[in-house]
ZAMARGU-4260 file (C-alpha; in steps of 0.2 Angstrom, whole numbers, plus 5000, padded with zeros to 4 digits):
<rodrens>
0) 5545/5397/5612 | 5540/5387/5596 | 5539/5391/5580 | 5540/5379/5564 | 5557/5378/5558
5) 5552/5384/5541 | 5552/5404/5548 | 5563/5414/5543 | 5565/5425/5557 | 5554/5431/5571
10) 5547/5449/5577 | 5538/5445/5593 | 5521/5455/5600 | 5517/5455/5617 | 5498/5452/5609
15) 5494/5439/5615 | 5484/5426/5629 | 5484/5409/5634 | 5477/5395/5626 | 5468/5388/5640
20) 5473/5370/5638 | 5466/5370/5622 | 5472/5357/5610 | 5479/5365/5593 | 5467/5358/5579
25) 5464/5369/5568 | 5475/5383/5556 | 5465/5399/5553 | 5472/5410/5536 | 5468/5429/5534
30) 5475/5441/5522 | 5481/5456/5527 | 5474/5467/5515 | 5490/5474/5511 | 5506/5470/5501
35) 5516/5476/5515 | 5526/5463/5528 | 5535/5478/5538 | 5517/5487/5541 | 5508/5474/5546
40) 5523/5466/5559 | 5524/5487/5566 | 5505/5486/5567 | 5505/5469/5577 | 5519/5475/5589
45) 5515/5492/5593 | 5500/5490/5600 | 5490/5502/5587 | 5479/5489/5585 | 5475/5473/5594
50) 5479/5462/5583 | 5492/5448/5580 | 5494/5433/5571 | 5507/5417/5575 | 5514/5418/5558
55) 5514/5432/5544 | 5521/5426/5529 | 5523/5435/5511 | 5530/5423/5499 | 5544/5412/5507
60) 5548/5426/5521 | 5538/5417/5537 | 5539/5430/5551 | 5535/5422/5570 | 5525/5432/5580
65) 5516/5425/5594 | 5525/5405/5598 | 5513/5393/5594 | 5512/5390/5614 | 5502/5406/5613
70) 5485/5412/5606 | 5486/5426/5596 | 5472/5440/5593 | 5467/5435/5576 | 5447/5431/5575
75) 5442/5437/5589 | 5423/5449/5586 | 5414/5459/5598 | 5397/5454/5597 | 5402/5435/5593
80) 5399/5430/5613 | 5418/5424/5614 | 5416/5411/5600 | 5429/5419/5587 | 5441/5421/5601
85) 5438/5402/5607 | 5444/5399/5588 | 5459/5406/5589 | 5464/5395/5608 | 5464/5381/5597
90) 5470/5387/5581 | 5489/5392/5573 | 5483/5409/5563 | 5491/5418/5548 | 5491/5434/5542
95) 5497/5433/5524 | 5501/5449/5512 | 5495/5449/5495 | 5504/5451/5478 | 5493/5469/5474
100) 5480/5479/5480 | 5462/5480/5478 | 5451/5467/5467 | 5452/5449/5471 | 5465/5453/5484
105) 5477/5441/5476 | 5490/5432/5486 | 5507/5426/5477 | 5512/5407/5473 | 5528/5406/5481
110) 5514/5412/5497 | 5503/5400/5493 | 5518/5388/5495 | 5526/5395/5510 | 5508/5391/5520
115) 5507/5373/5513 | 5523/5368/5520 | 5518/5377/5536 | 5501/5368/5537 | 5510/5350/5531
120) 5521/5355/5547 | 5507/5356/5558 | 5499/5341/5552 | 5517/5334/5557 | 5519/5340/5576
125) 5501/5340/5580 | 5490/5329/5571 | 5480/5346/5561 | 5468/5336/5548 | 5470/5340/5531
130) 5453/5344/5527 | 5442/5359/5525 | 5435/5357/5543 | 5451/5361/5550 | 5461/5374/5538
135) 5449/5387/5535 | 5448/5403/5530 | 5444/5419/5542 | 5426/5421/5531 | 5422/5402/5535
140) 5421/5405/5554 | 5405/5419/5551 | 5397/5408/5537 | 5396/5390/5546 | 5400/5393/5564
145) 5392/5414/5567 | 5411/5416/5574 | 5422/5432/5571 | 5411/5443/5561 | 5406/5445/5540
150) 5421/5448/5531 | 5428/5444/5514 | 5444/5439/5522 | 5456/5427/5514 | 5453/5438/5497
155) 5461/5428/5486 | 5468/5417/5496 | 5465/5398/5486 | 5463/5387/5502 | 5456/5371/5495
160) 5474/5372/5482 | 5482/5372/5500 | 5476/5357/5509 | 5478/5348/5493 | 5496/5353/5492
165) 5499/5350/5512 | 5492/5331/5507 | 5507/5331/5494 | 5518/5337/5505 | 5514/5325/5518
170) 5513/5310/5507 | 5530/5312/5503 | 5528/5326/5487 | 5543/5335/5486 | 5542/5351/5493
175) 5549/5367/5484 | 5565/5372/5489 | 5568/5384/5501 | 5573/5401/5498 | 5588/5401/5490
180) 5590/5412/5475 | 5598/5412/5458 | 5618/5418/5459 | 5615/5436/5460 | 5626/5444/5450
185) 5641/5454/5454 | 5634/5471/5458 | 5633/5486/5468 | 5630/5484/5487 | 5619/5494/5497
190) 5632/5508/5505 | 5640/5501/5521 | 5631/5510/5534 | 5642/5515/5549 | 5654/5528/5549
195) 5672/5524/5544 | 5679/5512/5556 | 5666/5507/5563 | 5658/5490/5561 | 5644/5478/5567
200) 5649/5469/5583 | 5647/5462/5599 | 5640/5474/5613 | 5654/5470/5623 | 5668/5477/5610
205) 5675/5494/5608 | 5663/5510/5606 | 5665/5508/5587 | 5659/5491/5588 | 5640/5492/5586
210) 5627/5478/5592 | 5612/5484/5588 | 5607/5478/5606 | 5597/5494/5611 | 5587/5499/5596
215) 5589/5483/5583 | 5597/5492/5570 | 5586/5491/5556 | 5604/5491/5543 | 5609/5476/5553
220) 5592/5467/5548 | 5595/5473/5531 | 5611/5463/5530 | 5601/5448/5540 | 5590/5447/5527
225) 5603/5447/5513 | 5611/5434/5522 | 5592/5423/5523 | 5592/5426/5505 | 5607/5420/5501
230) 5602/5404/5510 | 5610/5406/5527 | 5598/5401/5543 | 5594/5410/5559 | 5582/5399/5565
235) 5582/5405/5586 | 5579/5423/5583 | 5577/5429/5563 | 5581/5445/5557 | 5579/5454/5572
240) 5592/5469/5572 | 5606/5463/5585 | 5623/5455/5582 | 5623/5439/5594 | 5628/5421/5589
245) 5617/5416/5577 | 5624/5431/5566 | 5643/5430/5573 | 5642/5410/5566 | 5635/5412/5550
250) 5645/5427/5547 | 5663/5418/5551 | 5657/5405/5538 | 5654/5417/5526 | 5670/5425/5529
255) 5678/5408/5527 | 5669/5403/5512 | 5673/5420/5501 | 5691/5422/5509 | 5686/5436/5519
260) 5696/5441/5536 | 5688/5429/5548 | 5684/5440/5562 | 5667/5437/5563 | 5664/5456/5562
265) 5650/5462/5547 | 5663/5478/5541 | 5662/5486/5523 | 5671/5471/5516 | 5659/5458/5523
270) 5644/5469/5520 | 5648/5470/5502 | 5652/5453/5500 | 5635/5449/5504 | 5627/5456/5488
275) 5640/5453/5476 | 5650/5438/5479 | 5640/5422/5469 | 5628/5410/5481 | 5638/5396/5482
</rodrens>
């Protein structure tokens, strides 16, 4: 499975088809019509629609959903005669939220950004030009080719502002940095969510040790993406709800870093930490 090392975590869909031995050329960026990351990643992997996209992204949160090996249902039409599907066999797609309802659909800078660096990545590992030929908008594949069908889709999505700064990018601009916030202040931390004694673990511990590993606990993302935010990386497998390595390493680092109990458990002390010890 590939994904660019700029996501942030992954939440896969089984939406999704061969490519066909088509070569990757072209990025194709949709908006989502929505401000909302969790519905449109719920929409994508339940199958209440068929739809999917390789990334979704809303400001410098970069969900992988479909590996780039894959084509994912993006463009396709139903009266198009295949041709919006035979865009998306040879394209990395996005569906990118936008900063408020209604309008122009706008879509936030920080978005703006996170896409840049994406397509500046794809220029990278597979050679994508940098022109409007091959980064277009969802609209642009009904207007010049009669692919997909009408739609107003990117809203307000500023693509010729992205190839310029992928160009940047790749020229050697310096990128923004990554997400790493401003030192939160100390301050109340969401209320550890386990019962008392029990903590986040690995599936082979005791019964209070919980893993996650049936349901991917959405309180044990909550803390993933705390962790994200705070700067710490998961690059194999994201915020996806399950204690595993990834989480056990970065969590026994942390521990170590605010002189925590190393255990490489996520208990009340370690949750809270999280929130209101200072990014350092």
């Amino acid at each position: 499975m590939t994904y660019s090392t700029l996501t942030t975590e992954t939440v896969e869909t089984s939406q999704k088809s061969g490519r066909e031995n088509a070569t990757i050329d072209m990025v194709i960026l949709h908006h989502s019509a929505t401000t909302n990351t969790d519905q449109v990643l719920q929409m994508m992997t339940s199958g209440s629609r068929r739809v999917s996209a390789n990334y979704v992204v809303k400001d410098r949160r970069i969900v992988g959903v479909v590996p780039e090996e894959w084509r994912a249902w993006t463009s396709g039409g139903t009266t198009d005669g295949g041709k919006g599907a035979a865009f998306d066999r040879r394209a990395i797609t996005f569906e990118i939220q936008n900063a408020s309802n209604g309008g122009s659909w706008p879509v936030s800078a920080e978005s703006h950004e996170s896409v840049a660096q994406l397509v500046a990545d794809f220029h990278r590992r597979y050679g994508v030009k940098l022109d409007r030929d091959h980064i277009v908008g969802h609209r642009e594949l009904y207007t010049r080719w009669g692919a997909s069908y009408a739609t107003a889709c990117p809203g307000g999505l500023e693509m010729d502002a992205i190839v310029k700064r992928a160009a940047e990018l790749v020229a050697g601009g310096t990128p923004a940095p990554a997400a790493k916030p401003a030192t939160p202040a100390k301050s109340s931390a969401p209320a550890f969510p386990l019962p008392a004694g029990s903590y986040f673990g690995p599936k082979s511990g005791p019964a209070r040790s919980v893993s996650g590993y049936y349901s991917h606990r959405e309180d044990l993302r909550t803390f993933q993406r705390q962790m994200i935010a705070r700067g710490w990386t998961f690059p194999r497998y994201g915020a996806d709800g399950l204690y595993g390595d990834e989480l056990r390493d970065n969590v026994l680092a942390f521990q170590r870093e605010k002189g925590l109990e190393v255990d490489g458990l996520v208990g009340p002390a370690t949750w809270r930490a999280a929130w209101t010890e200072p990014v350092t």
